[in-house]
N, C-alpha and C positions, 0 to 999 in steps of 0.2 A: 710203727713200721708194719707194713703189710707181713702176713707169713708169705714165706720163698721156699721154703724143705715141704716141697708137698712129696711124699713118697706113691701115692694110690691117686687115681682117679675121684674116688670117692672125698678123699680132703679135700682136693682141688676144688672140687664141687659145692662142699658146705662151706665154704668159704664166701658163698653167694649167695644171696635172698632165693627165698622157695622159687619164685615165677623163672628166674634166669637159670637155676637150679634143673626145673624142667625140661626148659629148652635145650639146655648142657645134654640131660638125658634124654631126649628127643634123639640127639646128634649121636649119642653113642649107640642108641639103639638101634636106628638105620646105617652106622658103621657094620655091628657085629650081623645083623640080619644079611648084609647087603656083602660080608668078606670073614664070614663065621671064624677063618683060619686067622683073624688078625689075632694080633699079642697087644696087650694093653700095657702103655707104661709111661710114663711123665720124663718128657724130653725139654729141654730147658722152661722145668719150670709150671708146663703146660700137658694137658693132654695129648698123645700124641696113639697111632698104632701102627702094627708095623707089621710086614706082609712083601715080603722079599723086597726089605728096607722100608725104609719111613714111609709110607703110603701116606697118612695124612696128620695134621696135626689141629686142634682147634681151641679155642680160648676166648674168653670173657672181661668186658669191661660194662662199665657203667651204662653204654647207649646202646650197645650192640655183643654181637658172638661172630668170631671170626673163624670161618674155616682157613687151613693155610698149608700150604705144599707148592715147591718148586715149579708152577703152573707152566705146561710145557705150549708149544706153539700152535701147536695140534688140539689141547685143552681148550686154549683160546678162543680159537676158529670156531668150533664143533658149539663153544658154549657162550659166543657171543653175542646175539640176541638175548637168551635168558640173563645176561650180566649185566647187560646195559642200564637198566635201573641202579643197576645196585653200585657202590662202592669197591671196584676191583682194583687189585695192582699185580706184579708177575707175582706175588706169596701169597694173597691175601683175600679173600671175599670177605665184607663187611654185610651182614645180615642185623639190620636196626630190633632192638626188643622191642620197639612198640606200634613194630608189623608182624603178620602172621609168619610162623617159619616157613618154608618152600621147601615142606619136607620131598614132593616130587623130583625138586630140582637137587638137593640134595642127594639122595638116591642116588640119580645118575650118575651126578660129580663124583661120588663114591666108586660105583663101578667103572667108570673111565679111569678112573687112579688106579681100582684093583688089575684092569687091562693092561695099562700102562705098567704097572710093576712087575708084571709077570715076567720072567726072563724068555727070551726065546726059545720055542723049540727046536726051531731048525736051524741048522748046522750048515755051517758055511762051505763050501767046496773050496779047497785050496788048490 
């Protein structure tokens, strides 16, 4: 049986061959560059960061690495051409390993989530 108690990022990781290993750290690199303030932690099971709540969470299998978070409507719209290709559902982008990673497109996806979490600053008038 697979290991499941990953406590760190880093188990999560070596639990993968070197190449998907990379890509793993591709993804977390353009997290921390791209939301410096996030907190790293493993959220069922999986990589996850968190930046006024879950901002994003991402995970590996055999064909592919998935980015995933609660993909808002607004998300959709803005990044629907760039998804088209790909494998989407409302959680889930599917990014194949045996295509280059869209580290651009990543990025983006990144700081639209860190936008999207921010809380508001303005204050409602009652």
């Amino acid at each position: 049986m697979a290991k499941t108690d990953y406590k760190t990022i880093n188990e999560y990781h070596k639990a993968f061959p070197k190449a998907v290993q990379e890509r793993m750290q591709a993804i977390r690199d353009i997290i921390h560059q791209s939301v410096p303030e996030a907190e790293e932690v493993i959220s069922y099971q999986i990589p996850c960061f968190k930046y006024y709540g879950y901002l994003i969470y991402y995970s590996s299998s055999a064909n592919h690495i998935s980015l995933l978070s609660p993909w808002s409507v607004a998300f959709l719209k803005k990044f629907e051409k760039e998804l088209s290709a790909l494998k989407v559902s409302r959680a889930a982008i599917q990014f194949k390993n045996k295509e280059e990673l869209p580290v651009g497109l990543i990025k983006r996806i990144v700081v639209f989530r860190k936008n999207e979490s921010k809380p508001s600053t303005v204050k409602s008038k009652k």
